[in-house]
N, C-alpha and C positions, 0 to 999 in steps of 0.2 A: 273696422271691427275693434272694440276696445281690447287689450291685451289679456285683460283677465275673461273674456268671454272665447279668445283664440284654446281651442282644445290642447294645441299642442303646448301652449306656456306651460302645461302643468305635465308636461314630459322632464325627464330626471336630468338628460345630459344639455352641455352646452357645448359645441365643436368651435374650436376660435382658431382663427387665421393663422396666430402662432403653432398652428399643430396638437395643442394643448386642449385636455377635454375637460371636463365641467362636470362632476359628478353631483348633483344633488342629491343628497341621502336621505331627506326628507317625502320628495317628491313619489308620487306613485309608482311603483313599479322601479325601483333605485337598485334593490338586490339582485333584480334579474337583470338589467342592463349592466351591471356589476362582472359578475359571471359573462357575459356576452363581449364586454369589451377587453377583459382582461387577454382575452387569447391575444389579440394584437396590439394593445398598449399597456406601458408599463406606470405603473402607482409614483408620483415626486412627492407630493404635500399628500397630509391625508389628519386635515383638523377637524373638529368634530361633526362643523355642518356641512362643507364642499369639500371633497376630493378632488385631489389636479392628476391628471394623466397623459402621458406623455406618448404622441404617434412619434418612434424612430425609427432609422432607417432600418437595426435591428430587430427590433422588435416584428416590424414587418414581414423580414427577411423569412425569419420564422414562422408566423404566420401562411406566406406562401410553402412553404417546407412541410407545414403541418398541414395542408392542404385549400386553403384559403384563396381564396379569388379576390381582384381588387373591386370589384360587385360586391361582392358579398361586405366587402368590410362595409363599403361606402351605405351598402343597403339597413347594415348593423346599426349604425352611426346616424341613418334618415330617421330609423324605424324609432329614433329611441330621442330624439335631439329635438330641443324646444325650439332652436334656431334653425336647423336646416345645417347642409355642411357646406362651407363657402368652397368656392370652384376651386380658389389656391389649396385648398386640403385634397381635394377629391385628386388634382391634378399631381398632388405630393404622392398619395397611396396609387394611385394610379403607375406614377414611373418606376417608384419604389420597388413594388408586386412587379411589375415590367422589367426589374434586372434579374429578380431570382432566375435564373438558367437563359441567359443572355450571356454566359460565357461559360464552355462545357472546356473539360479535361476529356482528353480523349488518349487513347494508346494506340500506336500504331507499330508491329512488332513490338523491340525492346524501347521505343522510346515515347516520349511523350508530347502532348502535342494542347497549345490553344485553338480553339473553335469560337469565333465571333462575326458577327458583321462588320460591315464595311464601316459603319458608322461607331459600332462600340470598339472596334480595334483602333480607329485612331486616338478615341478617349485614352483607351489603357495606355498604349503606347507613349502617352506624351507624360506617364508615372518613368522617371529615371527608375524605381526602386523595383518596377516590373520587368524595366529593359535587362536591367542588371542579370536578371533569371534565366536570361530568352539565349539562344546561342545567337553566335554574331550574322546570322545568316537571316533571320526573323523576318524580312520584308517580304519574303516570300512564305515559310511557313512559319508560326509561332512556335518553332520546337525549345520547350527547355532545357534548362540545362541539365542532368545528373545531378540527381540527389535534391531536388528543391521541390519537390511537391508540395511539401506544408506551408513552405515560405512565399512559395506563388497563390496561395491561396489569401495567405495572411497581409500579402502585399496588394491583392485585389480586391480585396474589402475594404481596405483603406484609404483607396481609391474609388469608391462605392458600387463596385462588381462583386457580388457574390457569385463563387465558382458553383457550376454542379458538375462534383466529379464522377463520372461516367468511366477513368481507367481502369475500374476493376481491382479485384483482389487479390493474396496469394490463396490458393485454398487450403493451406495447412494440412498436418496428418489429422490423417482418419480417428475415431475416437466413438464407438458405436455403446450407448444407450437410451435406456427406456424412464418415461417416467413412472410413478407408485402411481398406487389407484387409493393408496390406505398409507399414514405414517407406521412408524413401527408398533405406535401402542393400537395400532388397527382402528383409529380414525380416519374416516374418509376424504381422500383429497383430491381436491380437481383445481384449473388454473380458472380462475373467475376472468367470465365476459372481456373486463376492460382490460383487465393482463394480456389476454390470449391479443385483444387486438392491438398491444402497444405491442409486444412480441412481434406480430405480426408488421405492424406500421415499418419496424426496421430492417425486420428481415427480408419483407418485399417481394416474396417469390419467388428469392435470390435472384432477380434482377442488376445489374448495373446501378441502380437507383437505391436500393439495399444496403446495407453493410456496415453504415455510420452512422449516428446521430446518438440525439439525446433523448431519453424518457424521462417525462416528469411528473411525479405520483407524491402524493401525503404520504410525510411518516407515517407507517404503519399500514398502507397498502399495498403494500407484498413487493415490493420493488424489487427484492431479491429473487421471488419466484417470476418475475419478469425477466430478470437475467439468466434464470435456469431452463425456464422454455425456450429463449433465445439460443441459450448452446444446445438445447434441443434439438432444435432447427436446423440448426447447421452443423452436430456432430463433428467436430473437432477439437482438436487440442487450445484448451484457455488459459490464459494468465487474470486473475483476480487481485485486481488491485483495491486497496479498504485503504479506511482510518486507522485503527489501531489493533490491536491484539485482539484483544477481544471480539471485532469484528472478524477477522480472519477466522477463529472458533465457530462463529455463529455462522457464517456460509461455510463451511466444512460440514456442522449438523445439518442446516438446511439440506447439501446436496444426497448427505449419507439419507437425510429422511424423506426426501421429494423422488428419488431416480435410484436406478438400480447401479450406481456407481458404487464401485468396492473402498475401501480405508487405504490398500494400497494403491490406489488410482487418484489420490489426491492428496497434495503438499502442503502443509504450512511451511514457507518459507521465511522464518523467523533467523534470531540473530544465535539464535541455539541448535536451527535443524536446517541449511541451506538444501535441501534436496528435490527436483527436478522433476514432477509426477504429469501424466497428461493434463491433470488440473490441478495448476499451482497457484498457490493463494498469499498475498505479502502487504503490506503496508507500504504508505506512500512514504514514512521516515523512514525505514529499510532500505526505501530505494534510493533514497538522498542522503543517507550514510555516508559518513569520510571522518578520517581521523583528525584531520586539518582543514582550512581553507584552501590550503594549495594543493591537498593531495585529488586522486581521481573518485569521482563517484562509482563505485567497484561493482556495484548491485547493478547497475545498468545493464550489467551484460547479460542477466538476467532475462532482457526482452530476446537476445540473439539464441539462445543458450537450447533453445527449439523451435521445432516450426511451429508456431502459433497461429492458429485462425482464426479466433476468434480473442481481443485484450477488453476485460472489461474496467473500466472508473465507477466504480463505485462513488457517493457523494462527491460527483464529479466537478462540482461547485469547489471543491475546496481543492482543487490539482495543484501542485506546490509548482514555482517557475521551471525548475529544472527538469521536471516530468513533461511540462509544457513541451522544452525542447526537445528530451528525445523523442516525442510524440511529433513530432513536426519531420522528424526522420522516418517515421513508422504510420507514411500513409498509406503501405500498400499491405496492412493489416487491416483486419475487419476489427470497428471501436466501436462499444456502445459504451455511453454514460447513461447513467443511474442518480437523478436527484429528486429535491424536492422543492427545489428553486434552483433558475438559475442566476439567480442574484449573488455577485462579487462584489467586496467591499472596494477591492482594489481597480474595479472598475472594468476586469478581463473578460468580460462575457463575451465579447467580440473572439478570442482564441479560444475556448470551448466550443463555440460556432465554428470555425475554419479549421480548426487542429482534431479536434472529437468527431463534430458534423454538427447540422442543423436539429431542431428540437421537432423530433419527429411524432411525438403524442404528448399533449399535457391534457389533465383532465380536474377542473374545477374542485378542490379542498370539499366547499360544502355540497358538491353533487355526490362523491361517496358518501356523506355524513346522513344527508337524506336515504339513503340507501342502506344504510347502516353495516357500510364497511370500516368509517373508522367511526370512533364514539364522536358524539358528541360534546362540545366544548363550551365553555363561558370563563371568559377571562377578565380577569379585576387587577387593575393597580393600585394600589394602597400606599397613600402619602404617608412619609411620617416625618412630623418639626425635626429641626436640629438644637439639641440642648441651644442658652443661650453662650454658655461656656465653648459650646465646642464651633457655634457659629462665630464667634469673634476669630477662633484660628483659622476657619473657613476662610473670611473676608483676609485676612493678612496675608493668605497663603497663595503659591506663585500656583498660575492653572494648572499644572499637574496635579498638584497634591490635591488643591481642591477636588477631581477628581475623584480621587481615593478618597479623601473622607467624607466627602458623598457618599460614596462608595459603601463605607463600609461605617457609616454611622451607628451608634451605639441604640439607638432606641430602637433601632431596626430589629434585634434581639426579642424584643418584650412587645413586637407585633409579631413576631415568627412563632412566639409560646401560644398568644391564644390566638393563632390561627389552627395551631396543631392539638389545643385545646377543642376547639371545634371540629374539627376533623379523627377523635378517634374511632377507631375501626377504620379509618380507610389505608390507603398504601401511597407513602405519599415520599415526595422528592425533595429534598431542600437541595437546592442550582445554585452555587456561586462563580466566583472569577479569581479570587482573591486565597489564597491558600490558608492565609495567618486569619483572617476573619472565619473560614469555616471550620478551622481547626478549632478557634471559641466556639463556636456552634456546636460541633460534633462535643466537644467536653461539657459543655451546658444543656442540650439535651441529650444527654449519654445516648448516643446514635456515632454509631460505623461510618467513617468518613473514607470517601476513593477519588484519590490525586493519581495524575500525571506518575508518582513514585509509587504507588502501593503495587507488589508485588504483582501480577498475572495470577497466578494460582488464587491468592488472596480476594484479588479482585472477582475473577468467576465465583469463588465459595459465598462472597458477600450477594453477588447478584441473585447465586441459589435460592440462599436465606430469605430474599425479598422477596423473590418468586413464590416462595412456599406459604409466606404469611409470616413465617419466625420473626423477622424483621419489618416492624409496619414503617420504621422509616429512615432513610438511608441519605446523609449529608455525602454529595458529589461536587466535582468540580465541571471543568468543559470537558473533561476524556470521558465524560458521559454524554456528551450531546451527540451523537453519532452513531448509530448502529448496534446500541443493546436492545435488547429485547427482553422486557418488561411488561407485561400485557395486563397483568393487574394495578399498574399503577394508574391510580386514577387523579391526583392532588399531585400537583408542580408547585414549587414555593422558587420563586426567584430573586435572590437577596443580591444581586449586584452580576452585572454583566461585562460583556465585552464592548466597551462605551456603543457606539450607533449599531452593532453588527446585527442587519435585518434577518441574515441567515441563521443567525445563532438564534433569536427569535424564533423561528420556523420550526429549529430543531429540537430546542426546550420544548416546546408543546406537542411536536411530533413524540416527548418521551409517554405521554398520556394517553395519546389517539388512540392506542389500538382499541378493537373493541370489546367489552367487557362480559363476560358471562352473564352477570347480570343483568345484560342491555342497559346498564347507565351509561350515565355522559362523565364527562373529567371537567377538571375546576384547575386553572392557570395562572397564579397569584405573580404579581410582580410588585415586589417592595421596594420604591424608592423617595427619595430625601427630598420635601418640596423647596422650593424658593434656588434649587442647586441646579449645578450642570446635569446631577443624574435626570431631572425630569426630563430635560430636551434631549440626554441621549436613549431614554425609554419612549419617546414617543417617534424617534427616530427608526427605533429598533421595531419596532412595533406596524413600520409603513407594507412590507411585505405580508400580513396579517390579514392586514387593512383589508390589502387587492385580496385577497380571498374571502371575503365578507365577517372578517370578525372585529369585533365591537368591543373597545376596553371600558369597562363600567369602573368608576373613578371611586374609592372611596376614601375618606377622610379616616387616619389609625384614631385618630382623637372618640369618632362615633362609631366606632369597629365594636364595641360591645352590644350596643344598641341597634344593629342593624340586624337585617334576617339572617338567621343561619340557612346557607346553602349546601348543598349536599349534593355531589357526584349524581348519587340514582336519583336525582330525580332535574337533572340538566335536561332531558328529554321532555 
């Protein structure tokens, strides 16, 4: 049969030997098989006409954790694959899916104990960095040592056993309420479908199976009210770990306005109020506070300081090292993480996985968006030359700087005016990285700028103003990308980033998604410097995006006058 008369050549994916998958984005049917694979592989390349995707051992891991069978992938992968899946793949997902809970944690009274076969216990054992864990008596039972829960898990992954721990929790104090039916201004509230069931996925019936993982939701899919049915469920005393200040405020309204908790039954513990409440809420710099390099991290004690039942990470994607470690201490605390990817620059997704737990519900970007839980989106990059003057110091300059003045090129400026030219009436965001560059912004279109220094108070009052309409448009830096709540902003302008970081990606556009009164969609600009390093770290940054089916439409600033004016309400 000739190739082009075979039905299946005009199927979207390509499964190759190397484990690596083939997206064809032309091909029929590309968007849904997009959505379908993304659950168990993760996005590497993502150029305009093939997508390259990557079967790992992690990504599997999760997979089976999320409920996945190694059928199901391989049947994902037939249903949709021009080629077929060659036997060395199917046999890869196959063993892969075959370790998740091929080595359980088990307790027995006060102590701890591995559980494997005959065949996986010789594997593990021939890891030194596993023996090291085990007491010296091991040939007989795997009991470990005291105090290494996290470290044996982190050690068996890297020997490619993922643990399922089965020892259970402490139960923490009691902590009895209820959730609203109405916020205060007597709007009605209830936990939507896919909440109640990620809620649910972790908490598990309080089973054994229960207690740990990750949830992962689009900015602006209630991620928070995920977290607050979760302490629902299990009634007890929580520690709320955020990003900054301002996050800490925002789940303190949330819970005052979701549950019938009191003002004095919840903390901010800040660097102004350290106080102790059944739900205490802090920042991840808080906790890594020290006067010195040598001095101790003091905040720490913080975790010990009550019985806790339930610790939540908040954008658990971003857990700084040293929360890592005391979390490697505190596995016999119930952990949920709360993201929106769990894509690390640094490469740690592997200790999110063993230290936090497994990614216990993720649910596809553009399947709320059809739904219309978060708005709709359309994203444009917009090139702009580099004078000829300031490309000559480009070219001489050592790759740092180039960077930066990439970065922070000047005509960049005078595509930000008629961008925002065209967008008035809306409410709109100008995103940078660079402080001295937004600071010309914020002074050239006299607009309100919020850094890393603007006061707390300052910073809420600015957020108000934008909220209300007073302010249609507010120059930030990155202590915006995380956890404010902004629901009318509809217009993201981003004038220079955190060079590849995919997550920050994620996050700048999660500032737009929510959904609008109006039922429009948001508009996601990203300005960068052609023929420069900024393009390759924009299209780097942009791979995370990708796996969730969004699409950069490329314009040239030179025909930015001449092109269609687009407009938020009518992305749908």
């Amino acid at each position: 049969m000739s190739p082009l008369a075979d039905p299946r050549s005009r199927l979207p994916l390509i499964v190759q030997r190397d484990k690596s998958v083939l997206l064809d984005l032309h091909a029929p049917g590309a968007e849904e098989a997009r959505g379908r694979i993304s659950r168990f592989a993760e996005l590497v390349k993502s150029p305009e006409h093939l997508h390259t995707y990557k079967l790992s051992a992690l990504s599997l891991w999760n997979a089976a954790y999320g409920g996945f069978s190694a059928g199901q992938i391989v049947s994902v992968l037939e249903q949709d694959s021009a080629t077929g899946v060659p036997k060395e793949v199917r046999a890869y997902i196959e063993e892969m899916i075959g370790r998740a809970g091929r080595v359980r944690l088990l307790r027995e009274g006060d102590r701890l104990r591995l559980d494997a076969d005959a065949e996986i216990r010789a594997k593990i054992l021939s890891s030194q960095a596993v023996v090291s864990l085990l007491e010296p008596d091991f040939h007989e039972v795997l009991w470990l040592k005291p105090g290494v829960r996290g470290l044996i898990k982190q050690a068996l992954v890297r020997v490619g056993f993922p643990v399922e721990d089965l020892a259970g929790y402490e139960s923490g104090d009691h902590l009895e309420f209820q959730l609203r039916s109405a916020d205060p201004e007597n709007r009605p509230f209830a936990v939507r479908d896919y909440q109640e069931r990620a809620a649910q996925a972790f908490y598990d019936r309080g089973s054994a199976r229960g207690g740990a993982g990750v949830i992962v939701l689009p900015c602006g899919a209630g991620k928070t009210v995920v977290g607050i049915r979760s302490m629902h469920l299990y009634q007890v005393l929580t520690l709320v770990l955020t990003t900054n200040r301002s996050a800490v405020s925002q789940w303190k309204r949330e819970l005052l306005a979701r549950t019938t908790l009191r003002d004095d039954q919840i903390a901010e513990y800040t660097s102004e109020d350290k106080t102790i409440r059944p739900v205490t809420i802090t920042t991840y710099q808080m906790l890594t506070w020290r006067k010195s390099d040598t001095d101790e991290l003091i905040h720490f004690e913080l975790f010990r300081r009550a019985n806790w039942g339930l610790v939540i990470y908040d954008e658990v994607h971003l857990l700084p090292a040293p929360v890592f470690r005391v979390t490697a201490e505190l596995q016999a605390k119930r952990r949920l993480g709360l993201t929106a990817t769990l894509v690390r620059e640094d490469g740690k997704e592997d200790e999110v996985f063993t230290l936090i737990g497994p990614c216990r519900f993720d649910l596809p970007w553009r399947e709320l968006e059809v739904r219309g839980f978060i708005a709709e989106a359309k994203c444009v990059e917009v090139r702009v030359p580099l004078d000829r003057g300031v490309r000559a110091t480009y070219e001489e300059a050592s790759t740092r700087f180039r960077i930066r003045i990439a970065a922070e090129n000047p005509a960049k400026l005078g595509v930000l005016r008629r961008l925002l030219e065209r967008h008035q009436g809306d409410r709109v965001l100008v995103i940078g990285q660079y402080t001295r560059q937004l600071g010309m912004v914020s002074r050239d279109l006299n607009a309100p700028l919020i850094t890393g220094q603007t006061p707390n108070d300052v910073r809420e009052d600015l957020y108000r103003r934008f909220r209300t309409g007073e302010l249609p448009v507010l120059v930030v830096s990155k202590v915006a990308n995380f956890a404010i709540d902004l629901p009318d902003a509809n217009v993201a302008i981003q004038i220079s980033g955190t060079f590849g970081s995919r997550q920050e990606e994620a996050q700048r556009l999660g500032r737009v998604l929510r959904p609008k009164k109006d039922g429009g969609g948001a508009l996601f600009y990203t300005i960068v410097t052609e023929g420069t390093r900024d393009v390759e770290f924009s299209s780097h940054r942009q791979l995370f995006l990708a796996e969730q089916g969004y699409a950069y439409e490329i314009q040239d600033s030179r025909s930015l006058a001449a092109s269609p004016l687009m407009s938020p309400r009518t992305c749908r």
